[in-house]
C-alpha positions in Angstrom: 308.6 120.8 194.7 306.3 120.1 191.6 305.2 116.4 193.8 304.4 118.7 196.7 302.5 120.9 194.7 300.7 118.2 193.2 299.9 116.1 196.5 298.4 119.8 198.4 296.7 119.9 195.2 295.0 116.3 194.8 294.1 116.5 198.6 292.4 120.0 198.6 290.3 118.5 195.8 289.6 115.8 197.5 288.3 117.6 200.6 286.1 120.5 198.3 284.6 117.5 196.9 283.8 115.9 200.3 282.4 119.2 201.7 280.1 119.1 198.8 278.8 116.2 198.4 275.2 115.5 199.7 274.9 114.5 203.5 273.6 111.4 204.7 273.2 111.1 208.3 271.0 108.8 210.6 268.4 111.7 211.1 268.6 113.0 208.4 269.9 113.8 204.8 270.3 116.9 203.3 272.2 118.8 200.2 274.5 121.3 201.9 275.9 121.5 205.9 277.8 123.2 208.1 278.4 123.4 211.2 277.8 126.9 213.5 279.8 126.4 216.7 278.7 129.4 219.0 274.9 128.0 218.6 275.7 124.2 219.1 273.6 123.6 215.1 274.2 121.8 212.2 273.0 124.3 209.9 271.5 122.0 206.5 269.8 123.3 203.4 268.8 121.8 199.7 266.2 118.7 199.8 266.3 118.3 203.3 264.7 114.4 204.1 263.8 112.9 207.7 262.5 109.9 207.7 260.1 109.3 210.5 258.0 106.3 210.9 256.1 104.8 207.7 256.9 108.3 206.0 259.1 111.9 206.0 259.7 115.1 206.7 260.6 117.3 203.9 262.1 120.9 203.2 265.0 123.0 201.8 266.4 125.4 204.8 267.0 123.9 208.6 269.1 123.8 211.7 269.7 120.5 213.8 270.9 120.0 217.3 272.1 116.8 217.1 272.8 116.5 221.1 269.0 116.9 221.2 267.5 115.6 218.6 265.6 118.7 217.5 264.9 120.5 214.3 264.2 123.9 213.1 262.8 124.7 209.6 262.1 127.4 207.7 261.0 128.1 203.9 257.9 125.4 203.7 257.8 121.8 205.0 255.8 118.9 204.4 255.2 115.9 206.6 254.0 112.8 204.8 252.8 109.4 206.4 250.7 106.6 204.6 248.1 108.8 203.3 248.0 112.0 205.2 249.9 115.0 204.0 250.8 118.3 206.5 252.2 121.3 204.9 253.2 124.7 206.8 255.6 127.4 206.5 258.4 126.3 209.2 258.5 123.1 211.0 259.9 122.1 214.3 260.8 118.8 215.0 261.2 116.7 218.3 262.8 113.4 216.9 263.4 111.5 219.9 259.5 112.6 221.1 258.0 111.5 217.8 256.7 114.5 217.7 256.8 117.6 214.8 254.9 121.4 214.9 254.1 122.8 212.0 253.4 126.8 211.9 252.4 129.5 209.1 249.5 128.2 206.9 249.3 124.8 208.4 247.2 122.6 205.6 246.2 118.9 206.5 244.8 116.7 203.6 243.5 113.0 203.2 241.2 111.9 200.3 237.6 113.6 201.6 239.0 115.8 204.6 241.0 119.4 205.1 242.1 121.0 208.2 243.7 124.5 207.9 245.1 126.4 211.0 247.7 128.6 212.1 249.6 125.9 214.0 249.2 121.9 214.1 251.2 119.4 216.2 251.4 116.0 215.5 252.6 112.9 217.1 253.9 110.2 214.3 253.6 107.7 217.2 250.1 108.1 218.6 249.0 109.8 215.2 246.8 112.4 217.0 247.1 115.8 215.6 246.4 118.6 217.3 245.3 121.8 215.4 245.2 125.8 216.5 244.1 128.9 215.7 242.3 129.6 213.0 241.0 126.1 212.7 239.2 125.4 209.3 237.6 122.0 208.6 236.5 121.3 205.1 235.0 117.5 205.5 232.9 115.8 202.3 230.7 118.9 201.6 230.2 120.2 205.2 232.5 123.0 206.9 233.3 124.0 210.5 235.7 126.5 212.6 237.0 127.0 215.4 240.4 127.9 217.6 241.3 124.4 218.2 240.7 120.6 217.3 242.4 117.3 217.3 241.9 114.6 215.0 243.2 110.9 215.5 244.9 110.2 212.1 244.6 106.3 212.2 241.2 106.0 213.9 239.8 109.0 211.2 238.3 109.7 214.6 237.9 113.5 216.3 238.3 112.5 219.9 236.6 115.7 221.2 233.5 115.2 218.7 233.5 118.1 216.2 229.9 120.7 216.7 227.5 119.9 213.0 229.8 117.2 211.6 
């Protein structure tokens, strides 16, 4: 009976210690996860990481539908890749599409440029971003607004020109 005991024992331990260790998954890795059957999510939270080409996506709180590829965050996000740098309050993120939308106090930054909107959305792949509403451009001294603007990451370029700049 005592060698019973002990085995249940030794192999609930083991499995607590699994379920809390960190995750590690091909999309993503993430502190804590569980899964939530009725919505078809992996629910993750605590230093969530997805790496995306030449750079990541960062945050604490998200859910992931694996079958899709997709991500919803919540409780501030960062996307970093080479030298630019998006920040917002929730992110959504199409992995298989390259493509991530950042909401709530979007903030873009590079060494001599800022853009501030309500809502960006950014392609890792053709590293145009596309901001809206809201738009604030803060770029070496000179300032400009607007609803809406894109900006080509990689080129530094504004493909629709920008009014004063």
């Amino acid at each position: 009976m005592n060698r019973i005991l002990t085995a249940v024992l030794t192999i609930l331990l083991m499995l607590s210690s699994v379920a809390l260790a960190a995750v590690n998954h091909q999309y993503f890795r993430a502190d804590k996860q569980y899964y939530d059957p009725d919505n078809d999510v992996y629910i993750i939270t605590g230093n969530i990481v997805i790496p995306v080409s030449n750079g990541s996506i960062t945050g604490d709180k998200a859910k992931v539908r694996l079958s899709t590829l997709e991500f919803w965050g919540t409780s501030g996000w960062t996307l970093k890749q080479y030298d630019v740098t998006f920040k917002g309050e929730s992110a959504y993120v199409r992995y298989n599409q390259d493509v991530a939308q950042i909401e709530g106090g979007a903030d873009f930054q590079r060494p001599g440029l800022q853009i501030k909107a309500d809502k960006v959305d950014y392609n890792w792949k053709s590293k145009v971003a596309t901001f809206k509403g809201n738009v604030k451009l803060n770029k070496e001294d000179k300032t400009w607004s607007g609803d809406a603007l894109s900006y080509n990451v990689e080129t530094k370029e504004f493909p629709a020109g920008v009014p004063g700049l």
